[in-house]
BAFI-3210 file (N, C-alpha, C; in Angstrom, 3 decimals, decimal comma, padded with zeros to 6 digits):
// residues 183
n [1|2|3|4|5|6|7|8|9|10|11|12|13|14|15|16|17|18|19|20|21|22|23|24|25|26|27|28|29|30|31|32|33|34|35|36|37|38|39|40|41|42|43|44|45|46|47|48|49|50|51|52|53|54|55|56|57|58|59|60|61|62|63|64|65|66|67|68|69|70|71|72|73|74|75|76|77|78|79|80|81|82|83|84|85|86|87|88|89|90|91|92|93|94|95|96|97|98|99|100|101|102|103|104|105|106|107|108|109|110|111|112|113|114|115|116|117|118|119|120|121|122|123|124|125|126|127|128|129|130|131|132|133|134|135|136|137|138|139|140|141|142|143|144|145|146|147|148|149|150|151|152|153|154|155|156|157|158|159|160|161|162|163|164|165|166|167|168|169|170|171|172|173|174|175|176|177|178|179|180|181|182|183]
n.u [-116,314|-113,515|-113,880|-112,859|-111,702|-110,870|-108,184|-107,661|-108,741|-112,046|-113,064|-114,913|-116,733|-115,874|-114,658|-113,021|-113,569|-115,317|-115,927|-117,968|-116,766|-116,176|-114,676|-112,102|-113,080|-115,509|-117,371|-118,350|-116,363|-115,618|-113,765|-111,341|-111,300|-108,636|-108,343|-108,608|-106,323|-104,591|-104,273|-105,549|-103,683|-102,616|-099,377|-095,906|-095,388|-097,871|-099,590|-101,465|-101,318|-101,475|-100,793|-099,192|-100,069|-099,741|-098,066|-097,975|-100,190|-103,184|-105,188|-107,833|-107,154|-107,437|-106,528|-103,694|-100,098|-098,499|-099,425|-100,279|-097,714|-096,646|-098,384|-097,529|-095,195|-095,529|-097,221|-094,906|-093,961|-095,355|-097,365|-100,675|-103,756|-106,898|-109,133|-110,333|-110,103|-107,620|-107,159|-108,894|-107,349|-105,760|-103,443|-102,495|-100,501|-100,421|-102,446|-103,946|-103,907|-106,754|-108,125|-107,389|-108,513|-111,558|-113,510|-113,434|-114,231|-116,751|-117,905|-117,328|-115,029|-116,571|-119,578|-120,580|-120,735|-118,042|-115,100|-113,063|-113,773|-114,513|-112,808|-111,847|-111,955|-109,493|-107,647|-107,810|-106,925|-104,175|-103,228|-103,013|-100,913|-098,971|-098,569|-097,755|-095,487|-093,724|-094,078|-092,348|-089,815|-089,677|-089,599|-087,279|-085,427|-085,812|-084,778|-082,293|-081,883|-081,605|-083,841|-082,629|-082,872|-082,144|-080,190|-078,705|-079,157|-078,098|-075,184|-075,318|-075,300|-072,989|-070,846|-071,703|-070,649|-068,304|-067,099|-067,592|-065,982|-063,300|-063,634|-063,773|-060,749|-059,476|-059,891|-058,831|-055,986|-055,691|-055,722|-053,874|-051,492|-051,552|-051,677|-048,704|-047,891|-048,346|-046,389]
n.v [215,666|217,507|219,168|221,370|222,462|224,543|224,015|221,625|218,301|217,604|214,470|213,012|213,827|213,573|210,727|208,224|207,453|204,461|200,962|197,970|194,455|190,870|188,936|186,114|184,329|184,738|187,045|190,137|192,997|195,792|198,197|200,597|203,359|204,636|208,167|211,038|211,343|209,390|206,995|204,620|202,556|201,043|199,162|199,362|196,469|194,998|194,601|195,801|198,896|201,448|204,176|207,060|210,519|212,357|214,807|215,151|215,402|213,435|214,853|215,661|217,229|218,268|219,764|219,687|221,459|219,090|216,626|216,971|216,627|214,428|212,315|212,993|211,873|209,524|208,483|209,030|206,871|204,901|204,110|203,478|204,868|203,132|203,619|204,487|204,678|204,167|205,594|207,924|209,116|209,521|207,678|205,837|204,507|202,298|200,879|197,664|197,198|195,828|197,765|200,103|201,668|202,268|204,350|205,701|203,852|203,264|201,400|199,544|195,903|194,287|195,145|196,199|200,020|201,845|202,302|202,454|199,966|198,557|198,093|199,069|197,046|197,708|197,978|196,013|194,364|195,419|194,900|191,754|191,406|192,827|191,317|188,813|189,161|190,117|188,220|186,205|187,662|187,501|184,780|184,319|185,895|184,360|182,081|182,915|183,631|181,469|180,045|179,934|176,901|175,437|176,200|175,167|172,837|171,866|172,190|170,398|168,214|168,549|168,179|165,551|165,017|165,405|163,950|161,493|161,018|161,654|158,884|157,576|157,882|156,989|154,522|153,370|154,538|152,538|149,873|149,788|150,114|147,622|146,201|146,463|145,116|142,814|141,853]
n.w [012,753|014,091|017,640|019,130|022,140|024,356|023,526|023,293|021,820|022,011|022,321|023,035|021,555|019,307|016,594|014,771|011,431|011,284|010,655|010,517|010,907|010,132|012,741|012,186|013,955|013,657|015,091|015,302|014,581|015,377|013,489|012,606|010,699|008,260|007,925|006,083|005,712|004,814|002,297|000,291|-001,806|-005,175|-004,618|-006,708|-006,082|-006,590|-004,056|-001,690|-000,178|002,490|001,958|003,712|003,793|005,608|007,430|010,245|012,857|011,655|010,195|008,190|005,248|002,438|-000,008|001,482|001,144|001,765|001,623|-001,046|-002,463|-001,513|-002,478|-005,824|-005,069|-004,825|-007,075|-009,179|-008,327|-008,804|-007,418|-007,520|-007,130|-005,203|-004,949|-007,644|-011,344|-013,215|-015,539|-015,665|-014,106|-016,327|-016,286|-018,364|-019,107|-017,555|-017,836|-019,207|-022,819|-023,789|-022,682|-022,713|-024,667|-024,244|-022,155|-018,888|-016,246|-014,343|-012,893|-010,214|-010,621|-009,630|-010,258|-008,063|-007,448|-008,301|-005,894|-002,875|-001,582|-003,909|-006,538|-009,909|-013,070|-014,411|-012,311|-010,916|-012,913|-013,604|-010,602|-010,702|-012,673|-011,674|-009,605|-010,111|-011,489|-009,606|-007,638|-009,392|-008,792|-006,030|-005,483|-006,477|-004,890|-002,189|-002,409|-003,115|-000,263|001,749|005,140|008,457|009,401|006,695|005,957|008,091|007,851|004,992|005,884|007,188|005,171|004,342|005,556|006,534|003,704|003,807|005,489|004,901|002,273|004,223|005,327|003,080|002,113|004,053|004,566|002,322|002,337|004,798|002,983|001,312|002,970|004,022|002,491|001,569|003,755|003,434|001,351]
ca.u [-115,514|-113,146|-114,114|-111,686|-112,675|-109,784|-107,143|-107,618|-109,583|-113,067|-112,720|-116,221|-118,141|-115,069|-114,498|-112,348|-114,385|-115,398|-116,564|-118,159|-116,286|-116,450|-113,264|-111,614|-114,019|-117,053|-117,801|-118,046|-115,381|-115,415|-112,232|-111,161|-110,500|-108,026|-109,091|-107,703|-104,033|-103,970|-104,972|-105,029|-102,620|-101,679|-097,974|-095,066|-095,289|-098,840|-100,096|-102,695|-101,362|-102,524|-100,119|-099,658|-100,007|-099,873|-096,451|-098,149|-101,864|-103,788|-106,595|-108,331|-106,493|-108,000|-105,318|-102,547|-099,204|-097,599|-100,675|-099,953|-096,397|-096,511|-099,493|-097,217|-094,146|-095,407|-097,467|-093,869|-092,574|-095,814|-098,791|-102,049|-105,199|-106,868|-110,280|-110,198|-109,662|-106,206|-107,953|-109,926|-106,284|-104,518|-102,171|-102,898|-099,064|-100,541|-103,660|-103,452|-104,073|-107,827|-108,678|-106,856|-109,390|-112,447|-114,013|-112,712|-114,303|-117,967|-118,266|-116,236|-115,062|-117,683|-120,565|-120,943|-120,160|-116,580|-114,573|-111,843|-113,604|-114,729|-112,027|-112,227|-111,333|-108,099|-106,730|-107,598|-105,385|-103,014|-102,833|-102,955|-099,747|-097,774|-098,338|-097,104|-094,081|-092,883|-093,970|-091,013|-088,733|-089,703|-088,979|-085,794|-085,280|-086,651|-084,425|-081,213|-082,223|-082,846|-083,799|-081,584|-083,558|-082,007|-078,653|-077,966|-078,970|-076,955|-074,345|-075,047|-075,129|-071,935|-070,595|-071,511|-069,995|-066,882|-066,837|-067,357|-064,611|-062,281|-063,525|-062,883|-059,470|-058,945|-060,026|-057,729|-054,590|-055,244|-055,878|-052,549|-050,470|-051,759|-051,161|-047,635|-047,694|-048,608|-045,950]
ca.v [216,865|217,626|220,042|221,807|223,024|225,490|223,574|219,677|217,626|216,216|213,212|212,244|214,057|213,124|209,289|208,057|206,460|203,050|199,773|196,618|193,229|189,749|188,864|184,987|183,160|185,172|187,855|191,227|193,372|197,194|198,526|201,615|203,239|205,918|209,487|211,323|211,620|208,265|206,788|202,921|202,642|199,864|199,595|198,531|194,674|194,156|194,404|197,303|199,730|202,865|205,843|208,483|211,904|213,718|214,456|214,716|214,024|212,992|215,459|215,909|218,720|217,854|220,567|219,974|220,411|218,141|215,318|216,648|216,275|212,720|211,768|213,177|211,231|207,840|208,491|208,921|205,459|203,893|203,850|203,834|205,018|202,177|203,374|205,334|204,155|204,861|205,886|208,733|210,248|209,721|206,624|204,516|203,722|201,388|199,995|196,825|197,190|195,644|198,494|201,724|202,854|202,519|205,417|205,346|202,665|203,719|200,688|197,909|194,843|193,084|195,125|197,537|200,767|201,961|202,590|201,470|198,755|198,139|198,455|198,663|196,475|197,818|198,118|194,230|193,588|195,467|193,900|190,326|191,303|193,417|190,274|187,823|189,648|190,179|186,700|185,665|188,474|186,735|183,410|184,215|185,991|183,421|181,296|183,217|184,166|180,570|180,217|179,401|175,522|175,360|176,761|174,049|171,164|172,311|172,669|169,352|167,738|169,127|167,926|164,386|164,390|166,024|162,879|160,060|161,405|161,392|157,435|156,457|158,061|156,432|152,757|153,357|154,494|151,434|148,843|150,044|149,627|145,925|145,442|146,655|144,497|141,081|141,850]
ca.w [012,806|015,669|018,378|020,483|023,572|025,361|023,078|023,498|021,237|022,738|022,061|023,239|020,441|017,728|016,612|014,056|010,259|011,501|009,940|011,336|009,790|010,882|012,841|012,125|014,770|013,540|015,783|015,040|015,235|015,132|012,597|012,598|009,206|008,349|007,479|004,518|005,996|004,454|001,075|-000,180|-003,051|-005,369|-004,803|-007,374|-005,985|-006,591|-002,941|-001,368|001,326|003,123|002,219|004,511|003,247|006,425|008,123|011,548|013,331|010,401|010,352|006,748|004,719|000,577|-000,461|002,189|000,091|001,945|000,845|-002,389|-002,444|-001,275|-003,983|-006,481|-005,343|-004,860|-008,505|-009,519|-008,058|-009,690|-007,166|-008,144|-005,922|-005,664|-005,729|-009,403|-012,611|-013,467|-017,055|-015,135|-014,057|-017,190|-016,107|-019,317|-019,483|-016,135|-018,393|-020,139|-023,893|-023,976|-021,640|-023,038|-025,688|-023,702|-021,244|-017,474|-015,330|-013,382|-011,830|-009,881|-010,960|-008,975|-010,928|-007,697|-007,143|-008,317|-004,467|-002,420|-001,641|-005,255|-007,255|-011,331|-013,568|-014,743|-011,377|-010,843|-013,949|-012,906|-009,938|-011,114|-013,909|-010,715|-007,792|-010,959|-011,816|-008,489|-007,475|-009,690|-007,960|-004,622|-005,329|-007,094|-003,607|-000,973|-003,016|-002,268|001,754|002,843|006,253|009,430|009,560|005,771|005,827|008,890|007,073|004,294|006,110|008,081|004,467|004,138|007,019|006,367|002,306|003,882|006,485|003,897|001,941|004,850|005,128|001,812|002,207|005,207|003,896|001,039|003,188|005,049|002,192|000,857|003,799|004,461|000,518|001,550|004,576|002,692|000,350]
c.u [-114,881|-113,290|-113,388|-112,237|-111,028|-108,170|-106,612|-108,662|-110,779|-113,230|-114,376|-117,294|-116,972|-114,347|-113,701|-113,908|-114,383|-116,025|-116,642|-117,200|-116,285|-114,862|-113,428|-112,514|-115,066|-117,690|-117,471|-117,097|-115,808|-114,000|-112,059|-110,859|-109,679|-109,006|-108,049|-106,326|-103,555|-104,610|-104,283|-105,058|-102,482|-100,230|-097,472|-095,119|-096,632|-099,675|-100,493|-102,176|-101,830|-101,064|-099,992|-099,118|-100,279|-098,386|-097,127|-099,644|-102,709|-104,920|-106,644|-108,119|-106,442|-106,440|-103,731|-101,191|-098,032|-098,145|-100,129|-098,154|-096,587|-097,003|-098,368|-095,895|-094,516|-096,438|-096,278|-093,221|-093,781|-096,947|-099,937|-103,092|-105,947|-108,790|-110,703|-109,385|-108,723|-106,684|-108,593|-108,141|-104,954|-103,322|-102,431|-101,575|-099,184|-101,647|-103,460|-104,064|-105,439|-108,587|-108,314|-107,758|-111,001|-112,368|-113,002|-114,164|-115,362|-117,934|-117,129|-116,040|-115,968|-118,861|-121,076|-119,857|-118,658|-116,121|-113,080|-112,018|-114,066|-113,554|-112,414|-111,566|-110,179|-107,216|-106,377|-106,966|-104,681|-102,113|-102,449|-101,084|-098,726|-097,483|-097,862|-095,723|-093,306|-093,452|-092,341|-089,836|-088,470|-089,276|-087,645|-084,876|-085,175|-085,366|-082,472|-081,023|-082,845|-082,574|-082,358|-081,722|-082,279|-080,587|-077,892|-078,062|-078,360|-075,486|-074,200|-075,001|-073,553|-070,863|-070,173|-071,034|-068,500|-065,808|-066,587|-066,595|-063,411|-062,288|-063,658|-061,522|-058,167|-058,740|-059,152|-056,497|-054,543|-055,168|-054,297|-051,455|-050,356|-051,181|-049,470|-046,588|-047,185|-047,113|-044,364]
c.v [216,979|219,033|220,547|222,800|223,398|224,362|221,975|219,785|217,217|215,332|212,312|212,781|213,217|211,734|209,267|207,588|205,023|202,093|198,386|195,744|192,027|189,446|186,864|184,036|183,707|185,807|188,975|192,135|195,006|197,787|200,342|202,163|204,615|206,974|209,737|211,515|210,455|208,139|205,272|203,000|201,042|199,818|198,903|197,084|194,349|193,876|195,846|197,640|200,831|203,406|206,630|209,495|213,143|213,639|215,124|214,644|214,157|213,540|216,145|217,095|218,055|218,480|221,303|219,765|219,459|216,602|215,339|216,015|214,572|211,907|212,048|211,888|209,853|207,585|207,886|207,389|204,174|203,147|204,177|203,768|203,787|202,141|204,466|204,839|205,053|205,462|207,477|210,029|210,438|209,107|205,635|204,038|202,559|200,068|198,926|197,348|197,076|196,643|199,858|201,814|203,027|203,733|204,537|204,953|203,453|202,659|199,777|197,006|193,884|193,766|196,213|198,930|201,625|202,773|201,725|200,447|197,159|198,412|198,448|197,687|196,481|197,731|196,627|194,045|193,707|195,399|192,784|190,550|191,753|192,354|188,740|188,217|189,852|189,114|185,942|186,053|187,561|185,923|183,017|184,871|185,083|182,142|181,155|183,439|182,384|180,795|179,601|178,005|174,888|175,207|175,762|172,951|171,134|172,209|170,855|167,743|167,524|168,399|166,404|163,686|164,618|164,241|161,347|160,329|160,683|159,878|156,795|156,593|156,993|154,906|152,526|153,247|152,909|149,968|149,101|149,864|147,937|145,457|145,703|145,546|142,728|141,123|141,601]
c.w [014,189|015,868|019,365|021,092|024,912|024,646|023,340|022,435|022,191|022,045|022,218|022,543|019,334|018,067|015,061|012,519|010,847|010,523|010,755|010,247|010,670|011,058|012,450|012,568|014,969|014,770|015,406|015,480|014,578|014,727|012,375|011,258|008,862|007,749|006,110|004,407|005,043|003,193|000,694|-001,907|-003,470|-005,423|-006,065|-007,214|-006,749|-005,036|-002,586|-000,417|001,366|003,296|002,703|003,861|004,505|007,206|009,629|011,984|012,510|010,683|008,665|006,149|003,153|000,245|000,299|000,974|000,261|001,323|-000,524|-003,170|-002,461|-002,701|-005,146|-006,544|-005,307|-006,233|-009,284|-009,611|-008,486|-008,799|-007,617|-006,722|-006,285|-005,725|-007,184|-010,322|-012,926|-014,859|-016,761|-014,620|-015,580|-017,406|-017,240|-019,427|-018,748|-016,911|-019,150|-021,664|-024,188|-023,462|-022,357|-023,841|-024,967|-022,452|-019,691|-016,682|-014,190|-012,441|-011,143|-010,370|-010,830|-009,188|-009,375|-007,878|-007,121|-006,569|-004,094|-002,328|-002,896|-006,125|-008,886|-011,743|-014,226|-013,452|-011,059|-011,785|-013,856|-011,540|-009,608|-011,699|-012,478|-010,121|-008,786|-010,821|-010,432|-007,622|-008,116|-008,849|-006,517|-004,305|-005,471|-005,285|-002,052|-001,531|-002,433|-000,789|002,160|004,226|007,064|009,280|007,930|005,924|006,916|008,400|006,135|004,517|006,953|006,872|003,976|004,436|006,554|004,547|002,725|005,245|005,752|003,203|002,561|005,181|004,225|001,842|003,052|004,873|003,082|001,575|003,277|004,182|001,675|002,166|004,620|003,325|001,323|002,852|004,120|002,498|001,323]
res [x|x|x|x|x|x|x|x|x|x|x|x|x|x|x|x|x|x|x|x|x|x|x|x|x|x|x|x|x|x|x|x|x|x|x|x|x|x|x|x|x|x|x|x|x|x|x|x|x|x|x|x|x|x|x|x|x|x|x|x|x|x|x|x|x|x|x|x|x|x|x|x|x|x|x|x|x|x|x|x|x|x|x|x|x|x|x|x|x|x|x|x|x|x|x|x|x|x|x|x|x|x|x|x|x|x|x|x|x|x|x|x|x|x|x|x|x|x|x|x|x|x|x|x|x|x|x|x|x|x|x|x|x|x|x|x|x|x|x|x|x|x|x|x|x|x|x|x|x|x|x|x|x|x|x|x|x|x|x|x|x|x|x|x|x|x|x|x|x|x|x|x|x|x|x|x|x|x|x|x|x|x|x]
***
């Protein structure tokens, strides 16, 4: 809880939600984790972010209606919370088919605890079907945007069909004006 003391935060009783995790070269790392300003969403692609629902210093307001506002609009554009069974709010338009007639989702996919960092098993499907489908989008993308490295060799392909051209042309001219020479 934060404590204000003549209109500052103390800072040295109040700490953010933390979590230990092992960093890359295995040493512990201390992570900071948002508070409720924020919330981890599945987006439209198929990939997990942290939403902000606070429009300024992210201090825990359940029934802020700016939180709610937000929640409502990125519902709208087709996020899902990502620790609750979309079944549990009523999103079955999100559920695959094998899933819609059964109850909403107690546990995680991985048999603990339904949470953020458990997710259910509908959300994992519909994560799998979102990070497919806009896998295609991507590629069809990545496809049109090539890089700078690309677009020069392309161009340096280019270059050298536009050059052998001009020396068959050239060979030709001159085979024809020797033919004309002989003659």
């Amino acid at each position: 809880m934060i404590r204000y003391v003549e209109g500052t935060v103390d800072l040295a009783v109040w700490a953010p939600p933390q979590r230990l995790r092992l960093s890359s070269d295995g040493e512990q790392v201390v992570e900071k984790l948002p508070t409720l300003a924020n919330m981890k969403m599945l987006g439209p692609s198929g990939h997990v972010v942290f939403v902000a629902l606070a429009n300024g210093m992210g201090r825990p307001i359940p029934n802020d209606p700016y939180r709610n506002l937000k929640l409502a609009e990125k519902r709208g554009l087709g996020f899902l919370p990502y620790g609750k069974c979309p079944k549990a709010d009523g999103s079955n338009d999100y559920v695959a088919d094998k899933h819609k007639d059964s109850a909403p989702c107690k546990l995680g996919a991985d048999g603990h605890a339904l949470g953020i960092d458990h997710p259910c098993k509908c959300i994992v499907e519909i994560q799998r079907l979102r990070r497919e489908k806009n896998g295609k989008k991507m590629d069809e993308i990545e496809a049109r945007h090539l890089s700078a490295e690309d677009r020069a060799q392309g161009q340096r392909e280019r270059q050298i069909e536009v050059q052998a051209r001009a020396s068959e042309k050239m060979v030709e001219i001159i085979e024809k004006l020797s033919a004309k020479d002989k003659k």
